[in-house]
C-alpha positions as CSV (number, residue, x, y, z in Angstrom):
1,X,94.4,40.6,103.0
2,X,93.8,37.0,103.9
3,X,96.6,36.4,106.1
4,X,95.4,38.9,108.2
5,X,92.0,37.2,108.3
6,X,93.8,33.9,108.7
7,X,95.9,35.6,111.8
8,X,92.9,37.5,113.4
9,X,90.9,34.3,113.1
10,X,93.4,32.2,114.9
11,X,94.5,35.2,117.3
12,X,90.8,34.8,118.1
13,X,90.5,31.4,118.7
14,X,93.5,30.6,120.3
15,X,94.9,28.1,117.4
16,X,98.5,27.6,117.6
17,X,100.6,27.0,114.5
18,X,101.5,23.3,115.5
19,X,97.7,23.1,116.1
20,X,97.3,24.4,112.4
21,X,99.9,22.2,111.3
22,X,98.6,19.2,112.9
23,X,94.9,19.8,111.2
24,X,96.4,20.5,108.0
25,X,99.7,18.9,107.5
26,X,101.3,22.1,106.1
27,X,104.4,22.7,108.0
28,X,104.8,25.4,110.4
29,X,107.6,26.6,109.1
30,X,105.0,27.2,105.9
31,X,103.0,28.1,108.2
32,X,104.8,30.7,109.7
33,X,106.2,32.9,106.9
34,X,102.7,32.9,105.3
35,X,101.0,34.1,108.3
36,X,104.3,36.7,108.8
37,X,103.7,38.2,104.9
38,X,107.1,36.7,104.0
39,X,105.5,33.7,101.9
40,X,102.4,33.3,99.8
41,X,99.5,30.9,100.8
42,X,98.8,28.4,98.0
43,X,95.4,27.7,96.8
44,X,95.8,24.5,97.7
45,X,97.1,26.0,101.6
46,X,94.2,27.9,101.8
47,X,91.6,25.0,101.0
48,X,93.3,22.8,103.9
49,X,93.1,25.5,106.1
50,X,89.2,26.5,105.4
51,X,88.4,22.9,105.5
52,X,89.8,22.0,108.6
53,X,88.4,24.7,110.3
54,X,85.3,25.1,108.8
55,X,86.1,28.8,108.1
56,X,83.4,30.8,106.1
57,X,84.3,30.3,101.7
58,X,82.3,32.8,101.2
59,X,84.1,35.4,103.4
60,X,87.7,34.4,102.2
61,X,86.2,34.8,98.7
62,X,85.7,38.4,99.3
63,X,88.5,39.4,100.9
64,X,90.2,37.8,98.2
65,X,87.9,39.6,95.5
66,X,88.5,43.2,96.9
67,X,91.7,42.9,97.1
């Protein structure tokens, strides 16, 4: 599942969600229930996210594909 990606990856790098937030402009509150399985991540989300952190398209692709 992406979220778990998403959390792993952040986990990882020590990204906080205000840090996320601040990059993105999504609020943490967004934030938070998406990364806690209680909200979705838009498309729209999930572009600001991979863009600001230069995350791999082709990797979230697949996870997304398989799932």
């Amino acid at each position: 599942m992406i979220t778990n990606y998403l959390k792993e990856y952040f986990k990882e790098n020590n990204i906080s969600q205000y840090e996320i937030e601040r990059r993105t402009k999504i609020a943490r509150s967004k934030i938070n229930l998406s990364l806690n399985g209680k909200r979705k991540l838009t498309a729209d989300e999930l572009m600001k996210i991979a863009i600001a952190f230069d995350l791999d398209l082709n990797k979230i692709k697949g996870i997304i594909q398989t799932k």
